[in-house]
LOLO-918614 format. One record per residue (C-alpha): residue in three letters; y, z, x. Coordinates in steps of 0.05 Angstrom, whole numbers, plus 5000, padded with zeros to 4 digits. Each point is the difference from the previous one (the first is absolute). Layout:
AlaYZX ...
This chain:
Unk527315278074 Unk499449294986 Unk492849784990 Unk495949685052 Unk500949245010 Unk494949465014 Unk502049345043 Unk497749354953 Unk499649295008 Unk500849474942 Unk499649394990 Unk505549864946 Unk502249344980 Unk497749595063 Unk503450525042 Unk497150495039 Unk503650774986 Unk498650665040 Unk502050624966 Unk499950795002 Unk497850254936 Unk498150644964 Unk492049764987 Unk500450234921 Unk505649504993 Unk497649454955 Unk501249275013 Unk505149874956 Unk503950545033 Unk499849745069 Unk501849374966 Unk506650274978 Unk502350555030 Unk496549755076 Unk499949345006 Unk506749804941 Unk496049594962 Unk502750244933 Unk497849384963 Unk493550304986 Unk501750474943 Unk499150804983 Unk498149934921 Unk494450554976 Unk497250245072 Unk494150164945 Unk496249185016 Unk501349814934 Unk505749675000 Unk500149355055 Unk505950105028 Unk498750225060 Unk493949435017 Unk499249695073 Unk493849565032 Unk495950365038 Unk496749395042 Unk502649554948 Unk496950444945 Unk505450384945 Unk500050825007 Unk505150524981 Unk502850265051 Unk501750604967 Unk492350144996 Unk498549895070 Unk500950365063 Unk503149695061 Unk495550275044 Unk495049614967 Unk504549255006 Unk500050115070 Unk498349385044 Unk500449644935 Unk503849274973 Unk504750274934 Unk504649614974 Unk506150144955 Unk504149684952 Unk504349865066 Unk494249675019 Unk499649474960 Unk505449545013 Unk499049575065 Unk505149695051 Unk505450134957 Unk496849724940 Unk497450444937 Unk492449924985 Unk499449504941 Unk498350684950 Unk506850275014 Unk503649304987 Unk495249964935 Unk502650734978 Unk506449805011 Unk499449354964 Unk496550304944 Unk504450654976 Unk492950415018 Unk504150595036 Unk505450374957 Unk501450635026 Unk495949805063 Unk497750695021 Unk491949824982 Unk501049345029 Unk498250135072 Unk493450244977 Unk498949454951 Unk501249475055 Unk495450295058 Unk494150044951 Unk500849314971 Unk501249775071 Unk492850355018 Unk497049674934 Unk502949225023 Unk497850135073 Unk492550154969 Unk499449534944 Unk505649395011 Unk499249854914 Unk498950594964 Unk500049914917 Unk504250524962 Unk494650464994 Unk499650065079 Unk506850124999 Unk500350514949 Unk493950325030 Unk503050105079 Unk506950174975 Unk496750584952 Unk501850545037 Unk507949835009 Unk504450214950 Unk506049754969 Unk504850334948 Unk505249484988 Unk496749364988 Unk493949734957 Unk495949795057 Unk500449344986 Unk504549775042 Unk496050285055 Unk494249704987 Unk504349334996 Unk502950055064 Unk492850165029 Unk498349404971 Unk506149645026 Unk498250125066 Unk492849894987 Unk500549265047 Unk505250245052 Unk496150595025 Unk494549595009 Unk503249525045 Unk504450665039 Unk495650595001 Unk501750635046 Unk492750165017 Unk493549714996 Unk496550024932 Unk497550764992 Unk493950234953 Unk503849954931 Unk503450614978 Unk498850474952 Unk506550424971 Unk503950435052 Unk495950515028 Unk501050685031 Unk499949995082 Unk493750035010 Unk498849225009 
């Protein structure tokens, strides 16, 4: 017997979704598997890893940390997210530019938290930077590339953002936002 389902609303990239769902699904799952967003990545499922990071009201979580039942009636955006009327946001175009994704299966979560970091502070130093992006991990490059794309961007997010400026973020955080 299948387990009992749940009827939940989101709020995922701009769009509002409605969707039956076991309730100790997490996020990222209904991400995937519910909604086909696959752009937002399975990497540890442990939250300490990055991968899998959305914003949660324009503030960076893993999803594989939170509950869907607890996003519910909530704005999250994904990687998918990001680009707008057919344009990528200026930190994909900078990652691009710069050679900051390799294998590009952290990259997802490495551009929704820098996107939550420009949203909140339009000219972070390297430190900021290095501080908000703590929590996403990377095994192919030396980080600096990242952190030069971030800064690539640094002017172009602050003329396009997605959101309103939020509280400025810490590093990724479990679901409970």
């Amino acid at each position: 017997m299948d387990a009992p389902k749940q009827l939940m609303r989101f709020q995922v990239n701009g769009e509002p979704h409605q969707v039956a769902v076991r309730i100790e699904k997490t996020l990222l799952e209904v991400l995937r598997e519910d909604l086909g967003l696959t752009g937002t990545k399975h990497g540890c499922e442990l939250g300490e890893c990055g991968a899998c990071a959305v914003l949660l009201d324009g503030r960076p979580i893993l999803s594989c940390l939170a509950l869907a039942v607890e996003c519910q009636d909530r704005d999250i955006t994904t990687v998918e997210g990001l680009a707008q009327d057919g344009q990528l946001d200026p930190l994909q175009e900078a990652f691009a530019v710069t050679g900051a994704a390799q294998c590009g299966y952290c990259t997802p979560g490495f551009l929704v938290t820098a996107r939550a970091l420009l949203d909140a502070k339009p000219k972070p130093c390297r430190r900021d930077i290095a501080d908000a992006l703590a929590g996403n991990l990377c095994r192919c490059t030396g980080y600096l590339k990242i952190f030069e794309a971030v800064e690539q961007a640094i002017g172009a997010c602050a003329v396009r953002p997605i959101r309103p400026p939020a509280a400025t973020p810490a590093a990724p955080t479990g679901g409970r936002a």
